[in-house]
N, C-alpha and C positions, 0 to 999 in steps of 0.2 A: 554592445556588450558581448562577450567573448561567446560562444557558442559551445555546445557540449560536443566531445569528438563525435563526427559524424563525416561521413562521406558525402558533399552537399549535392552530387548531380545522379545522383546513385540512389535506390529506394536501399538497399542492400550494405550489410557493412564491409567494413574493410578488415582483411587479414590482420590474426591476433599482433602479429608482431608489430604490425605498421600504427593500431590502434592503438596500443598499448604507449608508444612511442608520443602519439598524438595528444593523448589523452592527459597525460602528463603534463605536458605544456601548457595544455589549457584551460588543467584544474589548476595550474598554479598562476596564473592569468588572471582567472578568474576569482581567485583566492585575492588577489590584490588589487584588483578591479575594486572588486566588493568591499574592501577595508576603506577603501580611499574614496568611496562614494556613500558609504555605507548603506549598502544595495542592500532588501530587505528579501532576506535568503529562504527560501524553502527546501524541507523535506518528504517526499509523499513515501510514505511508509507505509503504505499497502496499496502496489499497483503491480497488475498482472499481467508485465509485458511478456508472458510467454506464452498470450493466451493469442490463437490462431489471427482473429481479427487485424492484428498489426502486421500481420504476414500478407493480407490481404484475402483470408479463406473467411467466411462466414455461414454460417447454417451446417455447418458439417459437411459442405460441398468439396470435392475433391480437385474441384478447378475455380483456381483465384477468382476475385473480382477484379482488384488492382493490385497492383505490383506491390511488396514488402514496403513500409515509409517508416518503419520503427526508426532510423537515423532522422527523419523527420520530423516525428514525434517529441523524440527529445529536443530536438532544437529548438520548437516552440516554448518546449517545458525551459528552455536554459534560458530562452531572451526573455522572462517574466522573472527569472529570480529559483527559480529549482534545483538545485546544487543535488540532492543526494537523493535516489532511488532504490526501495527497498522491497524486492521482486520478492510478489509470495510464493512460495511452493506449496499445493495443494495436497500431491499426491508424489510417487516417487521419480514420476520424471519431470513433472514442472520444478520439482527441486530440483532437478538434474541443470534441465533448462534454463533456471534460475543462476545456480551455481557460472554457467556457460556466459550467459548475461556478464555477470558479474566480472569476471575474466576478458570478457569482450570489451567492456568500461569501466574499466578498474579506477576506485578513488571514486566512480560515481554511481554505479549500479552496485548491492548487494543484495544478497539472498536468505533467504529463511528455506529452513528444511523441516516437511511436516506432512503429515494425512488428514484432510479437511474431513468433518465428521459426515458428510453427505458422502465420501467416497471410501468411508471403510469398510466396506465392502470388498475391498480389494485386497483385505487382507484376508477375509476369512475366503477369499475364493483366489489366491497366490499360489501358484504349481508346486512351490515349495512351502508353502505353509503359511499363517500368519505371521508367526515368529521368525522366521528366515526373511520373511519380507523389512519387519522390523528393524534387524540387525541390518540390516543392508541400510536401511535409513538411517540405522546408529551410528555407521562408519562413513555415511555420506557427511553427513552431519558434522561428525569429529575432524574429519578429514579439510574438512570445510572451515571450522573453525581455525582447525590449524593455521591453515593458509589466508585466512585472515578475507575470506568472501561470505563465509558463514554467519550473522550477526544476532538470529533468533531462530526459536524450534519451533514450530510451528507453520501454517495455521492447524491448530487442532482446539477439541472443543465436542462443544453437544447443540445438536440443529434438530429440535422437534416439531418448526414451522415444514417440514421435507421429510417427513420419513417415511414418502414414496423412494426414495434415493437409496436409505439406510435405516436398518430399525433401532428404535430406539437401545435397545440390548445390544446390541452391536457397536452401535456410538459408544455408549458408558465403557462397555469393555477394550478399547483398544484408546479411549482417552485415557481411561489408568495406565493405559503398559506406555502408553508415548511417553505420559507425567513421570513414568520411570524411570525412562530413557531424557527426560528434562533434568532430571535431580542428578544423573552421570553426567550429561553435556555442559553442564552448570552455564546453561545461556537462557536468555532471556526470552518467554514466552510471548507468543503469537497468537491470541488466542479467540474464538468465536466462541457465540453467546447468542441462539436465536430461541426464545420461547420456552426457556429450557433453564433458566436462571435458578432455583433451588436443585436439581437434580448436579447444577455446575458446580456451584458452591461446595454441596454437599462431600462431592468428587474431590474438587481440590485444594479444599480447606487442609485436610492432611497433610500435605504436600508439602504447605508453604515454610515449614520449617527448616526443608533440605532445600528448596530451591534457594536461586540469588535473591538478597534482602533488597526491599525495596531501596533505591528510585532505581532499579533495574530489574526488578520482579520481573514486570512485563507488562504488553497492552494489552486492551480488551479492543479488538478491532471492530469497525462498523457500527459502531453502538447505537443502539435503538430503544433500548429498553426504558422504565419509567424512573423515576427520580429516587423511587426506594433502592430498585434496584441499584442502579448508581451510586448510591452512597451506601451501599454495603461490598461493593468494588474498590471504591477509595477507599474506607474501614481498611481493609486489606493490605493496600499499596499501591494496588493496580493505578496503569493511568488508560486514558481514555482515549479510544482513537474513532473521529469527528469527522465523514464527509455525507456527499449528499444524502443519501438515502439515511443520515441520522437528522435531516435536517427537514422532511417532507410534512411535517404538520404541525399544527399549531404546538400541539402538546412535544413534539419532540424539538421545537426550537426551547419551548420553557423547559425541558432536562438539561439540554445543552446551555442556558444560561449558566446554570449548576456546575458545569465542571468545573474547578478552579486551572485560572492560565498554570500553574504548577502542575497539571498532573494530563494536560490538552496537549494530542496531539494532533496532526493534519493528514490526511489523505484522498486518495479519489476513488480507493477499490477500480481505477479503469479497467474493463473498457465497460465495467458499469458503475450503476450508484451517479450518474451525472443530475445535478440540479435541472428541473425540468422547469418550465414554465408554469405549471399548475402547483407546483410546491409552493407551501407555505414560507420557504426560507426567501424565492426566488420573488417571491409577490411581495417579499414585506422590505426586503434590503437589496436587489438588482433590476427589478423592473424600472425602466422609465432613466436610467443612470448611464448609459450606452456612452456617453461623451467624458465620462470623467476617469480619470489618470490614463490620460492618451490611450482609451482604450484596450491595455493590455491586460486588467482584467476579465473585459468584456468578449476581448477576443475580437473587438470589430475593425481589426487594422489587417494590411495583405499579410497575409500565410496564416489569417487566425481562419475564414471562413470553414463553413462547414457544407458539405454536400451530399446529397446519396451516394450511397456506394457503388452504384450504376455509372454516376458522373465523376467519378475520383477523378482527380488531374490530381498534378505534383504538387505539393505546397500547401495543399489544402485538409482538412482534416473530412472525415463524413460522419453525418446524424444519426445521433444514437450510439457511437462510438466515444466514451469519456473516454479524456487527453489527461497527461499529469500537468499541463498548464493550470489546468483549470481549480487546482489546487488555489487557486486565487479566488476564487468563488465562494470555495468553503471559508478560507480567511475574513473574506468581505463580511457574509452570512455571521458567522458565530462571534466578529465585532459589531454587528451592528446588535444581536442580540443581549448582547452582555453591555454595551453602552461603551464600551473602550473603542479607541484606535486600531486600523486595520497594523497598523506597525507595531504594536502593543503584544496583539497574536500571534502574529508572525515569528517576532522574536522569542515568545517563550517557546511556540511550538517546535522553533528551530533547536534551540536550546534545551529541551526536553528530548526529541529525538534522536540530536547527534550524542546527547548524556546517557542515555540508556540505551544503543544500539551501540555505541561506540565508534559513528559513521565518520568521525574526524571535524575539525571544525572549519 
């Protein structure tokens, strides 16, 4: 199966120009690859390759563990079936970062532009203001869209499980002014939802008549919440965005049976949110299964393994680092909950993502 551009002997990417050239060819490779086998394609729509860990830095340390493998990363993610990556931006240089991604892997990484509600903070403490911080996200944004790497606004939202980060006054007030800068950008929201579910609602029920009409309203990413809540989501339009950490207990497998394949989409949030071995998802639908579809699921074939970060070699992934491969995982999980076919998921989640981000098909 064709591989996503990368530089294979390299942790490191290769110059825009030379990628851009590459990239091409092998999305359109891959594009007819996949017709003509009818390879079961994924999209991980909230993965945070701009987050230091794929560079090789962790703990906030200033000296690597292991060399950069993000060209590695994807490669895993392409030989399982993952066609389109859609890089969050948290704050205004993971957007930046994000946007940079997207340019680097064009046709396969895109980016969202946003202020995660844990980090705005940073508006009310911006050398120039909050509002000036704002505007710079407006234009990133617009600027973004134009050029066609831009695909949603966001992550923004209200996080009252964290307001050691941010207070909650805080959050409320710079999710309305983003939601403002939503209803101008007229793209599709990115949106988080931790503990905080009536205060959200409440927030951006207003909204919804200026923003885009559903089936491109927007996601509710990482979903956790309970089954009321959920279905006053879908009410809405929203659809629903499903990976590990919405899948860790009993009661959050039975919400997720609830979402209908029409409004489900797939992710991994990497380099967290990975199915662990104590989850509920991982004990009821991947234990004990290590040998079925050649492994690639599972991950137990060479270049799936995983090791400390201590022992990086090339080719290998390390523990406690989620991969976008692994987006197979969640697939596996929320088929086996719902009682359909893993190819059942896949295809709507495909087909819902690439429909309301406008990733291409």
């Amino acid at each position: 199966m064709s591989a996503i551009a990368t530089t294979p002997s390299s942790g490191a990417a290769s110059p825009q120009k030379d990628m851009s050239t590459v990239s091409s060819s092998a999305e359109k490779t891959q594009e007819e690859h996949d017709s003509e086998r009818e390879v079961l394609r994924y999209a991980d729509v909230g993965i945070n390759l701009t987050d230091d860990t794929y560079r090789g830095f962790y703990n906030h340390h200033s000296k690597p563990t292991h060399p950069p493998d993000l060209d590695a990363v994807l490669q895993r993610a392409s030989s399982v079936g993952v066609r389109k990556f859609l890089v969050t931006g948290s704050d205004l240089k993971q957007s930046s970062d994000a946007i940079n991604l997207s340019k680097q892997y064009p046709g396969q990484c895109y980016a969202t532009v946003g202020v995660h509600p844990c980090s705005a903070m940073a508006f009310e403490e911006a050398a120039g203001g909050g509002e000036a911080l704002l505007e710079e996200l407006r234009k990133m944004a617009e600027a973004g869209k134009r050029d066609g790497h831009v695909k949603a606004f966001g992550e923004i939202g209200l996080d009252y499980d964290r307001l050691h980060f941010c207070k909650q006054e805080v959050q409320e007030k710079w999710f309305k002014r983003q939601l403002d800068v939503a209803v101008e950008l007229q793209l599709p929201l990115f949106l988080h939802s931790r503990a905080a579910h009536a205060s959200f609602l409440s927030i951006l029920t207003p909204y919804l008549p200026r923003l885009l009409p559903p089936p491109r309203l927007g996601l509710v990413h990482s979903f956790t919440g309970t089954a009321p809540e959920l279905h006053a989501l879908l009410a809405l339009g929203f659809h629903i965005g499903i990976n590990g950490c919405s899948l860790k207990t009993d009661q959050n497998l039975a919400v997720a049976r609830e979402v209908p394949l029409q409004r489900l989409q797939l992710e991994t949030d990497g380099p967290w949110c990975e199915i662990r071995a104590s989850h509920a998802g991982y004990v009821g639908f991947l234990k004990g299964e290590e040998g079925e579809e050649e492994g690639e699921w599972k991950g137990r074939r060479k270049g799936f393994d995983k090791v400390k970060k201590e022992k990086w070699r090339e080719g290998v992934g390390v523990k406690g680092r989620n991969e976008p491969w692994e987006i197979v995982k969640v697939a596996r999980v929320v088929a086996g909950v719902k009682g359909v076919g893993v190819e059942e998921v896949g295809r709507a989640a495909w087909r819902n993502s690439v429909g309301m981000f406008g990733l291409g098909g």
